[in-house]
NUPADREN-659944 format. One record per residue: residue number from 1; residue in one letter; x, y, z of N, C-alpha, C in turn. Coordinates in pm, 1 decimal, m for minus. Layout:
N
(rec NUM A (X Y Z) (X Y Z) (X Y Z))
...
//
This chain:
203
(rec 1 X (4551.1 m9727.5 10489.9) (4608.5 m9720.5 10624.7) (4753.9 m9766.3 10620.2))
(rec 2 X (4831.9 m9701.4 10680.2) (4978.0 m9724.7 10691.0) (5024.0 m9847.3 10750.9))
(rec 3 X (5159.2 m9893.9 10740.3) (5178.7 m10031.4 10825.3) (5221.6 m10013.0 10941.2))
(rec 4 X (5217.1 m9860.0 11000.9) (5239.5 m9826.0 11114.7) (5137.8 m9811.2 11205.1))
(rec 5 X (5027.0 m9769.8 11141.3) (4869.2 m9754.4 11196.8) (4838.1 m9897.5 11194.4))
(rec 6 X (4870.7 m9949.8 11106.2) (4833.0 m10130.5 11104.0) (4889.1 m10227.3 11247.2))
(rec 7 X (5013.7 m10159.0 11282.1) (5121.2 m10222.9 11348.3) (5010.4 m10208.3 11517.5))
(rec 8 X (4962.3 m10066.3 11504.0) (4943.6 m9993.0 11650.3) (4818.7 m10035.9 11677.5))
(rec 9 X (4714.9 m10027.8 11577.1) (4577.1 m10094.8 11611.9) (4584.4 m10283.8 11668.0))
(rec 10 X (4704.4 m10331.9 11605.7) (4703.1 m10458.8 11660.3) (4714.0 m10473.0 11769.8))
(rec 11 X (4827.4 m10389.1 11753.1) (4905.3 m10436.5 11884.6) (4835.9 m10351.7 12013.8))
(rec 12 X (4761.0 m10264.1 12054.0) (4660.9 m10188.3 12102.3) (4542.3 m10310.0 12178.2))
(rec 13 X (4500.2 m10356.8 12002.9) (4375.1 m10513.0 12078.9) (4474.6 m10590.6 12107.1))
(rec 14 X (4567.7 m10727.8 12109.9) (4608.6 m10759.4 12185.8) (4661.3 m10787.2 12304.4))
(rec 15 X (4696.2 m10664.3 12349.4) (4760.5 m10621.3 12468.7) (4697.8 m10527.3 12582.5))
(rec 16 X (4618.5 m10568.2 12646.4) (4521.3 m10574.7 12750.5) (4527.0 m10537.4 12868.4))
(rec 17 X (4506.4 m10462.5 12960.7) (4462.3 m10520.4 13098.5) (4317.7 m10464.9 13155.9))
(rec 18 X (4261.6 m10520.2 13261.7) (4143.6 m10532.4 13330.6) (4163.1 m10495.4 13476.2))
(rec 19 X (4096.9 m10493.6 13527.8) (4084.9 m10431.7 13704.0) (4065.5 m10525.0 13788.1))
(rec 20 X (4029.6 m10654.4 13783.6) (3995.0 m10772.7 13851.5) (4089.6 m10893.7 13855.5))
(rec 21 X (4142.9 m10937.3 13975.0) (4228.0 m11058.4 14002.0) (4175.0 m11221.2 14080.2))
(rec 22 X (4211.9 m11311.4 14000.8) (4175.0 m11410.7 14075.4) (4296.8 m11513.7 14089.4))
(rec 23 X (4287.2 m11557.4 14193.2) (4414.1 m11650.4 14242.0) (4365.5 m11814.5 14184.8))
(rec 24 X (4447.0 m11858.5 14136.2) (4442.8 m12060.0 14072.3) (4541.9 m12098.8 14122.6))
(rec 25 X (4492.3 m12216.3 14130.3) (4599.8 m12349.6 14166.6) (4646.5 m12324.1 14055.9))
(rec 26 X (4823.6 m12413.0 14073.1) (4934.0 m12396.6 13928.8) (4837.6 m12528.4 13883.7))
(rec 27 X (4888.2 m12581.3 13817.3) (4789.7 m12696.1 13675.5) (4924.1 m12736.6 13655.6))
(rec 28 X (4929.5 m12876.3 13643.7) (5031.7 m12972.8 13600.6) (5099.9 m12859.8 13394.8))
(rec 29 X (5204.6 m12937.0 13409.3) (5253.5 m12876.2 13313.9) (5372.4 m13041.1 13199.3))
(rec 30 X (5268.5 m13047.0 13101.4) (5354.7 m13167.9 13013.2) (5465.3 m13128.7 12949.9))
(rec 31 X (5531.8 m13189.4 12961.7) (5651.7 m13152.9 12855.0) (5590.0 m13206.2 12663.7))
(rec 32 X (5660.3 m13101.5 12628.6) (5593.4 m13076.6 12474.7) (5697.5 m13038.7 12398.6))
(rec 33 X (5754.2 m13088.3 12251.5) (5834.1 m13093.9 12190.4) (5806.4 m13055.6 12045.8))
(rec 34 X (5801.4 m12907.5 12014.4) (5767.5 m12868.8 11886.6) (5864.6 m12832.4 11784.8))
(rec 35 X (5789.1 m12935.9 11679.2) (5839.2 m12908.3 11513.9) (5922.3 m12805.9 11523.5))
(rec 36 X (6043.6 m12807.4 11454.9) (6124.7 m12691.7 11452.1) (6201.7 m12670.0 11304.0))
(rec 37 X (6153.1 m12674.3 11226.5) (6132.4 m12632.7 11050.4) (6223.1 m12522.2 11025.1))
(rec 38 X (6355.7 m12530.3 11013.7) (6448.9 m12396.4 10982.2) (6429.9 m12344.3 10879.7))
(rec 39 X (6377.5 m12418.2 10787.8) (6328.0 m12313.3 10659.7) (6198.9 m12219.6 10675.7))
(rec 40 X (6124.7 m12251.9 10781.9) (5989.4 m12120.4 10823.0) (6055.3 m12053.0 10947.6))
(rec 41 X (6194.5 m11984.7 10943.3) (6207.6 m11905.9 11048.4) (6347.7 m11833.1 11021.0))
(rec 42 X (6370.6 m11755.3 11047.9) (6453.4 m11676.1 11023.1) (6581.0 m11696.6 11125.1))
(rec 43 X (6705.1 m11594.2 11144.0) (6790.7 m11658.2 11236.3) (6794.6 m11628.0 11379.1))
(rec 44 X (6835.0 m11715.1 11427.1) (6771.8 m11672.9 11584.8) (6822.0 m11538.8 11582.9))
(rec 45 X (6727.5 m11472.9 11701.0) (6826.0 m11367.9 11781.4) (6833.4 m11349.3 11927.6))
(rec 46 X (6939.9 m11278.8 11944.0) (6946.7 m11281.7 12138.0) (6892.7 m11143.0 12157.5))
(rec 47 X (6823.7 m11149.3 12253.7) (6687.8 m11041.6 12326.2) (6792.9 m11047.7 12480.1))
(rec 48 X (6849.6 m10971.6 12460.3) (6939.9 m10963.7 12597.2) (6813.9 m10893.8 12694.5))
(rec 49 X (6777.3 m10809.8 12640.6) (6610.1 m10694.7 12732.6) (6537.1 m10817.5 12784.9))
(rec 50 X (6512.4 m10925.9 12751.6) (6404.0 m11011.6 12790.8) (6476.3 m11145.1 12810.0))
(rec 51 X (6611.4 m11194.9 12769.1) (6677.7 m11256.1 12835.0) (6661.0 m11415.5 12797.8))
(rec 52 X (6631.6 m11351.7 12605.6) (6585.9 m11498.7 12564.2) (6633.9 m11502.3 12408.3))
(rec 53 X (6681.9 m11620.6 12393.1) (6689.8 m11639.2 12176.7) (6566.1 m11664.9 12133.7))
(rec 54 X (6550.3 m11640.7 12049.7) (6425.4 m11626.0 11947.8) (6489.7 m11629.5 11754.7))
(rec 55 X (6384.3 m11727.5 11716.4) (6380.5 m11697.4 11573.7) (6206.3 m11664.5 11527.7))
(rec 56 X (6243.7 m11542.3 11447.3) (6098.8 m11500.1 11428.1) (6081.2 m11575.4 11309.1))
(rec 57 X (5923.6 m11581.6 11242.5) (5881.2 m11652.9 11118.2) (5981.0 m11597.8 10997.2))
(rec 58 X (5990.2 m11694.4 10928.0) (6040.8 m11655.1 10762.5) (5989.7 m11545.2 10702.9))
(rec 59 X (6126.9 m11466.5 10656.0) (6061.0 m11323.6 10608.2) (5981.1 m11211.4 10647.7))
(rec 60 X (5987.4 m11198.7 10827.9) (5929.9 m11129.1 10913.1) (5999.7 m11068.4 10947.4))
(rec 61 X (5999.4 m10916.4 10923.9) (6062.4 m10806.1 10977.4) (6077.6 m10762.9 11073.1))
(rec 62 X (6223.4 m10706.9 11146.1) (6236.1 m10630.8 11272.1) (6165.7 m10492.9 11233.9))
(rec 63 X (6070.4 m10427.2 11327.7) (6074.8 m10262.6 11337.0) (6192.2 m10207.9 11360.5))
(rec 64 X (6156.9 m10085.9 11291.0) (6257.6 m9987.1 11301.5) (6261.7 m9930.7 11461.9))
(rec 65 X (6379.4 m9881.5 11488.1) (6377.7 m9833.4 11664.3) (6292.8 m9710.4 11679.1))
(rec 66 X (6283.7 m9615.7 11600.4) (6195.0 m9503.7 11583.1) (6008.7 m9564.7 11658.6))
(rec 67 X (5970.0 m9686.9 11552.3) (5819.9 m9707.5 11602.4) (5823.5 m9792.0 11720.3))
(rec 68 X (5912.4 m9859.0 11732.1) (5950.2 m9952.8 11878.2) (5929.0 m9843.2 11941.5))
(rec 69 X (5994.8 m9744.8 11979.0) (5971.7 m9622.4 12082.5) (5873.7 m9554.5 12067.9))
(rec 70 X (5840.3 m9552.1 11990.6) (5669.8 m9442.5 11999.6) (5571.0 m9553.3 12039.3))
(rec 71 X (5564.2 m9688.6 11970.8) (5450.9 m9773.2 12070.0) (5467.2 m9831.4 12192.6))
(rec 72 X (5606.2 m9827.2 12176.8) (5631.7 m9894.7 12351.1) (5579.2 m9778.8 12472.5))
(rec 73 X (5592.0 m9614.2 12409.7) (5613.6 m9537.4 12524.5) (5436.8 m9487.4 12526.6))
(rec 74 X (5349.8 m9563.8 12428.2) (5196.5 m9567.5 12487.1) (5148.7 m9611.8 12525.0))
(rec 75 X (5236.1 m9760.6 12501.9) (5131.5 m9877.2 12589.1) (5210.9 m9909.2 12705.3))
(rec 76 X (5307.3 m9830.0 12750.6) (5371.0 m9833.5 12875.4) (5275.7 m9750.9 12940.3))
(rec 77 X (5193.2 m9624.7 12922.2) (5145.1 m9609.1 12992.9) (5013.7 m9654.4 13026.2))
(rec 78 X (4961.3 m9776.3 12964.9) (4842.8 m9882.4 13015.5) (4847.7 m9923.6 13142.8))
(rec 79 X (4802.6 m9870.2 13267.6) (4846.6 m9930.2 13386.6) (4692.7 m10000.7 13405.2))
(rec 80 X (4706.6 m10104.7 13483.5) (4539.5 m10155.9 13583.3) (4556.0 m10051.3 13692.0))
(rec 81 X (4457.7 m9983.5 13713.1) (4447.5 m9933.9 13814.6) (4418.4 m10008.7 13963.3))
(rec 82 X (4413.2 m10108.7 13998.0) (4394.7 m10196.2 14117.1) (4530.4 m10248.9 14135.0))
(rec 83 X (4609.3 m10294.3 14004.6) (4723.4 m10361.0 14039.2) (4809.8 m10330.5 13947.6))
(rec 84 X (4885.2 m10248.5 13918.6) (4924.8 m10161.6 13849.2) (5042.6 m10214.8 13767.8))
(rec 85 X (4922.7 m10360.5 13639.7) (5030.7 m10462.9 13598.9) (5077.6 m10335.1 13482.6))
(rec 86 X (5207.1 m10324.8 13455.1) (5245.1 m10271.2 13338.2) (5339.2 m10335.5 13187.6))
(rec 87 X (5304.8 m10316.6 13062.7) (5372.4 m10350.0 12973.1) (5461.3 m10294.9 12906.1))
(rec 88 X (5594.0 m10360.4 12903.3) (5666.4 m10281.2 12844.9) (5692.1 m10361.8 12716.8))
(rec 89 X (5711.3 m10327.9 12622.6) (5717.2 m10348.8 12479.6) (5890.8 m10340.0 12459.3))
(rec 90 X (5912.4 m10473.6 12387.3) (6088.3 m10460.0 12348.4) (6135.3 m10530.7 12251.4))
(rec 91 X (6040.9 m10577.0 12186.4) (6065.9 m10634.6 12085.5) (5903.0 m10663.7 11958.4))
(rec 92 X (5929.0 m10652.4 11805.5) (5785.3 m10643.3 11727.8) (5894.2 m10690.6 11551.7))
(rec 93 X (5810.0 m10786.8 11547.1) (5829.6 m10849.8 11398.2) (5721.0 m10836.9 11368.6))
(rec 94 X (5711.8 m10814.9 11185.5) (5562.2 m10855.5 11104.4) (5601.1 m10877.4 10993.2))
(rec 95 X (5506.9 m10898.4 10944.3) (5511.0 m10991.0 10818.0) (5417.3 m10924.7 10717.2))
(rec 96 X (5463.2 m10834.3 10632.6) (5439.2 m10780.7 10566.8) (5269.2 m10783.7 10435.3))
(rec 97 X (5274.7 m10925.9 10422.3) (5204.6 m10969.1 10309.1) (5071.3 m11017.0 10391.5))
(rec 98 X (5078.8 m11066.5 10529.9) (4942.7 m11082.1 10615.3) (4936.7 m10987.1 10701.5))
(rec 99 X (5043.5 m10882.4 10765.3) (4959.3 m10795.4 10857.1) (4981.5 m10879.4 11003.5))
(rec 100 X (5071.9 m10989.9 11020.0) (5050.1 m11083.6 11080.5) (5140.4 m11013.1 11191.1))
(rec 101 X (5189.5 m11021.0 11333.8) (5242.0 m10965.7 11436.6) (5339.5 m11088.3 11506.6))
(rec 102 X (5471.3 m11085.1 11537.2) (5515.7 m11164.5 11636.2) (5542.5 m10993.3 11778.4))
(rec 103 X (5506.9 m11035.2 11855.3) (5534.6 m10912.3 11998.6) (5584.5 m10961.8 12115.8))
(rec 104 X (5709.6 m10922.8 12140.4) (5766.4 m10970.3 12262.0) (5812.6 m10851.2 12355.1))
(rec 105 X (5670.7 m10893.4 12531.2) (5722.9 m10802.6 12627.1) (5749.2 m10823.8 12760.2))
(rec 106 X (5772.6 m10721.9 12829.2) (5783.6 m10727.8 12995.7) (5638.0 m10713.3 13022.6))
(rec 107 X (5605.3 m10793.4 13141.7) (5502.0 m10742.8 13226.9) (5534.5 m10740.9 13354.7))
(rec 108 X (5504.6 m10606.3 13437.0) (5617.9 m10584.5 13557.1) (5453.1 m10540.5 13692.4))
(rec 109 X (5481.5 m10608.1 13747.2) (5376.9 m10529.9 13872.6) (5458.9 m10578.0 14013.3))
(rec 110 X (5441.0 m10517.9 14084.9) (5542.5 m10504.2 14251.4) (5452.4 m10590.4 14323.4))
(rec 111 X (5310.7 m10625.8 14330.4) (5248.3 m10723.2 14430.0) (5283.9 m10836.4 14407.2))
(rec 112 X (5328.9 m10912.8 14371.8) (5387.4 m11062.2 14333.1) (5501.4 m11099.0 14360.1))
(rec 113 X (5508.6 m11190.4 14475.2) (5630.9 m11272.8 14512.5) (5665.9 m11392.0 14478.7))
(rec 114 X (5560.9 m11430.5 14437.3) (5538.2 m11569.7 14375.3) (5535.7 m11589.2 14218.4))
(rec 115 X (5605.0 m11625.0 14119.4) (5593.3 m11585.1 14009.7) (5497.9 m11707.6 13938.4))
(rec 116 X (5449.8 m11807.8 13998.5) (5315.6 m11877.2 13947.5) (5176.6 m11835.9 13996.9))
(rec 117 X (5145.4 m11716.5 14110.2) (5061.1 m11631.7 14102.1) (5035.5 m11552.0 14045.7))
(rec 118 X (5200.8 m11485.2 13981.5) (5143.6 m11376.7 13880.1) (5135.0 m11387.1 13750.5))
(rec 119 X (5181.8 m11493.8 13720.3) (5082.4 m11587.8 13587.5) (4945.3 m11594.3 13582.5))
(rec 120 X (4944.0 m11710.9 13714.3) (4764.3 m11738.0 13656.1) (4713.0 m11609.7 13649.6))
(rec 121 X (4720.1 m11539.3 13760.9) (4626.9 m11403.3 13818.3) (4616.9 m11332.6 13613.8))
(rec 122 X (4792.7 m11287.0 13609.0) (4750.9 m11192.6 13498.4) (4716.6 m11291.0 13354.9))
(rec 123 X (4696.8 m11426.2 13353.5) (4605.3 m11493.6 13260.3) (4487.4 m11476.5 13229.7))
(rec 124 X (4433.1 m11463.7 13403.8) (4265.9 m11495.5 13410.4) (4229.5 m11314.8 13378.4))
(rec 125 X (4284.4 m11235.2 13421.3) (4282.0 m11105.1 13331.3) (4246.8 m11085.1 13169.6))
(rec 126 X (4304.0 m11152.6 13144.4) (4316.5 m11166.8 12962.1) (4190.5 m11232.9 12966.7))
(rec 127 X (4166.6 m11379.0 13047.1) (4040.2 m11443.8 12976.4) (3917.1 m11361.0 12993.1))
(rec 128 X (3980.3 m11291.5 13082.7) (3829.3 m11180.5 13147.4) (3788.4 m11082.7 13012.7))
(rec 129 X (3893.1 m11060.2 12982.0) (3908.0 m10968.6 12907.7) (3873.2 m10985.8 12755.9))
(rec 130 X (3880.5 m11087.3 12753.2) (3829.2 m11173.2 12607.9) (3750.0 m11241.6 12605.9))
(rec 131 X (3633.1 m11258.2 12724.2) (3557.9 m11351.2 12764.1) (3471.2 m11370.6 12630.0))
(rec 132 X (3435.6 m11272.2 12540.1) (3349.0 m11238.9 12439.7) (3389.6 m11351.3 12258.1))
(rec 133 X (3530.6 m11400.1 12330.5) (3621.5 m11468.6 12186.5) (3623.9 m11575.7 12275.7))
(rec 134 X (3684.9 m11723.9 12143.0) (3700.3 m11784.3 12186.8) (3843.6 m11815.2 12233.1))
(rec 135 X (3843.3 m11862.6 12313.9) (3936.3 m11884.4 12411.4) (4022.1 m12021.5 12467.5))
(rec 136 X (4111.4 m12059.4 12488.4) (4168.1 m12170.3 12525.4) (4268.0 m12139.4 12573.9))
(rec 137 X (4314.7 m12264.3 12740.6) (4439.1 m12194.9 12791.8) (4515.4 m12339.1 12813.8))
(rec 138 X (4629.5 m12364.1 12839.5) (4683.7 m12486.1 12826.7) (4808.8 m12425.6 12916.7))
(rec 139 X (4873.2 m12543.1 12922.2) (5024.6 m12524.4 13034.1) (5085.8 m12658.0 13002.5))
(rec 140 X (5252.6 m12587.8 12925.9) (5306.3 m12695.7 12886.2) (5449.5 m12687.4 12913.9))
(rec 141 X (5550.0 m12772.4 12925.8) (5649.7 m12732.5 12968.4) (5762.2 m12760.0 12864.3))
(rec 142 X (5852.4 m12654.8 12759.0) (5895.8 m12684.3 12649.2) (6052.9 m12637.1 12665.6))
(rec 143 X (6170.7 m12728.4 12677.7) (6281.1 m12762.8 12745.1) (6294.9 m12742.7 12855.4))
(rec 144 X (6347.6 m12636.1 12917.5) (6321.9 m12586.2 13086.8) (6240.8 m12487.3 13123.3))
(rec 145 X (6166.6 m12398.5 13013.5) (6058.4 m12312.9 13057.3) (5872.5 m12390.0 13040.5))
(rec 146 X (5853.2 m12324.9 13161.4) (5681.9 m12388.8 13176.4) (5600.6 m12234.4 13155.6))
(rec 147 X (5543.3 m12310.5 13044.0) (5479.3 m12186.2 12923.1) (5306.7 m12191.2 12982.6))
(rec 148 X (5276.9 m12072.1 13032.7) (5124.6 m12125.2 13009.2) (5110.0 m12013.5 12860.0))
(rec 149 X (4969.4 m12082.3 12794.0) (4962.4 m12022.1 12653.1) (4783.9 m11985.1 12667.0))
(rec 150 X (4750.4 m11911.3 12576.7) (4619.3 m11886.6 12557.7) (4638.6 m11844.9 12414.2))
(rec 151 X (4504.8 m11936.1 12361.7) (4480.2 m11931.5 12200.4) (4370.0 m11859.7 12192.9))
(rec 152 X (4362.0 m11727.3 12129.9) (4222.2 m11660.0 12167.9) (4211.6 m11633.0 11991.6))
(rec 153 X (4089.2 m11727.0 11981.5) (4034.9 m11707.6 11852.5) (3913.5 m11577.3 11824.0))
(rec 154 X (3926.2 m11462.9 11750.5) (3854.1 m11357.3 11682.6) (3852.8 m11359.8 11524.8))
(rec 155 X (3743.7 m11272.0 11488.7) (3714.3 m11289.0 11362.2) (3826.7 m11266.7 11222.0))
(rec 156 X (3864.8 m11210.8 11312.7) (4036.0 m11131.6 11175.5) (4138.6 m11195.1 11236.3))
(rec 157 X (4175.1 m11200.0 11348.5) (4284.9 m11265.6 11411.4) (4305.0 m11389.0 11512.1))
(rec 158 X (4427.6 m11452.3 11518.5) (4446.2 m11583.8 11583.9) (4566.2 m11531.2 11656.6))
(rec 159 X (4578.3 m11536.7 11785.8) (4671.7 m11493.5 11841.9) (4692.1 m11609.3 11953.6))
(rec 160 X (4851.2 m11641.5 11922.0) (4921.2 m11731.7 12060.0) (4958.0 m11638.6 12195.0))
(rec 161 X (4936.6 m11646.4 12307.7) (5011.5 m11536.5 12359.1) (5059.1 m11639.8 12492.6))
(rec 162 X (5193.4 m11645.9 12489.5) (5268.4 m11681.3 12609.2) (5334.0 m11644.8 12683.9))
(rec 163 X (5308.3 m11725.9 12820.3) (5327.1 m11613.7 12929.8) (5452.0 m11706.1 13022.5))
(rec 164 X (5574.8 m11695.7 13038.2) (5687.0 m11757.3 13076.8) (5756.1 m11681.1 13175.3))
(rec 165 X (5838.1 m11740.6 13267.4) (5956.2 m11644.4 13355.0) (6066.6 m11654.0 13324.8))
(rec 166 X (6136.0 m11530.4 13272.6) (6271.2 m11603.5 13215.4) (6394.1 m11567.6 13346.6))
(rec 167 X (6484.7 m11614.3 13375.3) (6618.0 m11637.2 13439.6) (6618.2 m11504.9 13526.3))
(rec 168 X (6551.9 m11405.5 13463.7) (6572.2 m11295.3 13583.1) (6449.0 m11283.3 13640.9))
(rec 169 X (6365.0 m11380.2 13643.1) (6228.6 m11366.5 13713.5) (6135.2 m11273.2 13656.2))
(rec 170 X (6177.8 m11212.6 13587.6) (6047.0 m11141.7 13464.1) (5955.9 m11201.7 13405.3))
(rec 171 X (5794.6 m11202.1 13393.3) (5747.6 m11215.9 13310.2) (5706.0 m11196.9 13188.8))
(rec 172 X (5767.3 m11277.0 13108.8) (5762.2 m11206.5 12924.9) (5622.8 m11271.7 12896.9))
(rec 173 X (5630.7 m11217.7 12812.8) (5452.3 m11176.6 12713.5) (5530.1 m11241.1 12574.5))
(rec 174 X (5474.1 m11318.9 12485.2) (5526.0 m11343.7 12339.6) (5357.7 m11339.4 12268.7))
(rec 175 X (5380.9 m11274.1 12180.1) (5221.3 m11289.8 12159.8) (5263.9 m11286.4 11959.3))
(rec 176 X (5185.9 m11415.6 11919.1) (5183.5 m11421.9 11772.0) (5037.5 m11404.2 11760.7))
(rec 177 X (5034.9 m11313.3 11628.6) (4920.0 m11226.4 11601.4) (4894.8 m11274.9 11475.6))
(rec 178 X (4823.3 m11391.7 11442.2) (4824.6 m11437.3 11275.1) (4707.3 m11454.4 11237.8))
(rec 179 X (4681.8 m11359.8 11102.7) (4581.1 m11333.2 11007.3) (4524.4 m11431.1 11022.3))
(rec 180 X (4360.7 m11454.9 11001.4) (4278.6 m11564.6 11023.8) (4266.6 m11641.1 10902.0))
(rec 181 X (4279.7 m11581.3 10815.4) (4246.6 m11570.1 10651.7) (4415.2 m11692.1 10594.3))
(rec 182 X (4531.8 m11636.3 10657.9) (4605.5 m11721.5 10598.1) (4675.5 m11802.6 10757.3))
(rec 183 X (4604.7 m11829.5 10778.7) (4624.4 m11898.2 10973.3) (4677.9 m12087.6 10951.3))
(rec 184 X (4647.7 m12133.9 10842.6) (4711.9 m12245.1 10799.3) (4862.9 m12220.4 10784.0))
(rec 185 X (4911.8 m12164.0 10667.2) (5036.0 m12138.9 10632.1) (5144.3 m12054.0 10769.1))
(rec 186 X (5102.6 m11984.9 10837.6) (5147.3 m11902.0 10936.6) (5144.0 m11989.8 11045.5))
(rec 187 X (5041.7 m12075.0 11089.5) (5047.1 m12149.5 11227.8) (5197.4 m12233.4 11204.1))
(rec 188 X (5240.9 m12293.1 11107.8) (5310.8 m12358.6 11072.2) (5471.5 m12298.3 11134.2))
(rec 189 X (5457.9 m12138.4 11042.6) (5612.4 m12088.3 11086.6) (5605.5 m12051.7 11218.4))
(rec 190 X (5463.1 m12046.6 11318.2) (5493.8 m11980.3 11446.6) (5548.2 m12113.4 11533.2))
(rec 191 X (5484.7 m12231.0 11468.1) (5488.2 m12307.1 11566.2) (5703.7 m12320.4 11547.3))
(rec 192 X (5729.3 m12332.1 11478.6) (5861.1 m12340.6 11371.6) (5962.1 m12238.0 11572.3))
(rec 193 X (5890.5 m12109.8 11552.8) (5944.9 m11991.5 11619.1) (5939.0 m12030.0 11757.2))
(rec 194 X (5827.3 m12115.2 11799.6) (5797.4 m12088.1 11945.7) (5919.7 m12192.5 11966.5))
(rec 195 X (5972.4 m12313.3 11908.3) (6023.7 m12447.3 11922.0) (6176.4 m12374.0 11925.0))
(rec 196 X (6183.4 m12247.5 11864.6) (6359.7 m12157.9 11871.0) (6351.7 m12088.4 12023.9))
(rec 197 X (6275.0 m12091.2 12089.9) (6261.2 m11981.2 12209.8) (6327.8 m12055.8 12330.9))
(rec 198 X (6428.8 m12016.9 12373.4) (6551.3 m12072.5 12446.8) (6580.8 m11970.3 12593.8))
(rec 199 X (6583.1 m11947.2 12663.0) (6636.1 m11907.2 12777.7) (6755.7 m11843.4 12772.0))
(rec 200 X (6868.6 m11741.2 12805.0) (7016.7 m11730.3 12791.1) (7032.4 m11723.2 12978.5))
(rec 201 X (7104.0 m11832.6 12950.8) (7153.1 m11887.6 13110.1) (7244.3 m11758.6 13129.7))
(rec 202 X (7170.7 m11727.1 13311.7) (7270.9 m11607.6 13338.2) (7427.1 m11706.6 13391.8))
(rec 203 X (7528.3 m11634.8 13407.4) (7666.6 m11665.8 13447.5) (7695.6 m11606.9 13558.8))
//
């Protein structure tokens, strides 16, 4: 199987939606200060599309713009039909030697005025949606963004997926996709990546 078919089946199960919404109270949010290891991460970059710096793991590749556009323009058309959350795809690192995924996107739906409703709501989606894995959701607050996260443990994969508002009121999607098999060595550089993820103050 190709690392393009590899790239699309991941990123396909990860990236979700469901037909059912439920409204939560927001949940206190700690401030949390993660390890930031410059030798497990590569150099930042600015995501002007999503309106954030990022350093992906050590030795994790950008896609080429060619497969960025052919997977973004399928799983753009994933709509919920009740609430017509949509994903747009704008950014995809991997890591060659695990198969492992960093994915950074938009999630855009018009019913939401409140942007800590359309967190929880499109959280409890995902847990719905994964009810079958294990699951964990937490809310932490790491320099000025308040991250809620879900750790959804499956048999091949360990995936972080965080759900933040950045400066233009968008909700980005960051989702690390790491092999279960080498999930020691990899938790290490994601945690390394999430601790580079910075905001770019508008002017």
């Amino acid at each position: 199987m190709t690392l393009s078919k590899n790239i699309s089946i991941l990123l396909v199960i990860s990236i979700l939606f469901v037909s059912s919404c439920n409204n939560q109270e927001v949940e206190p949010k700690d401030s949390i200060k993660f390890n930031l290891d410059s030798a497990l991460i590569n150099e930042s970059d600015t995501l002007s599309v999503v309106n954030i710096f990022i350093a992906s793991p050590k030795n994790w590749l950008s896609t080429d713009e060619q497969l960025m556009e052919k997977i973004s323009s399928k799983l753009g058309q994933v709509i919920d039909s009740n609430f017509a959350y949509k994903y747009k795809l704008m950014k995809i690192y991997f890591d060659s030697t695990s198969a492992s995924l960093l994915t950074i996107g938009i999630i855009s739906q018009d019913k939401y005025k409140n942007t800590d409703s359309l967190i929880n709501d499109y959280a409890s989606l995902i847990e719905t949606k994964f009810s079958g894995s294990n699951i964990k959701k937490g809310f932490y607050r790491k320099d000025n963004i308040d991250i809620t996260q879900l750790l959804i443990q499956e048999k091949e994969t360990i995936t972080f997926k965080l759900l933040f508002i950045n400066n233009r009121k968008n909700l980005v999607q960051v989702d690390y996709i790491l092999d279960s098999k080498n999930y020691l060595d990899l938790v290490k550089k994601a945690e390394s990546s999430i601790a580079s993820i910075k905001l770019i103050t508008n002017k």
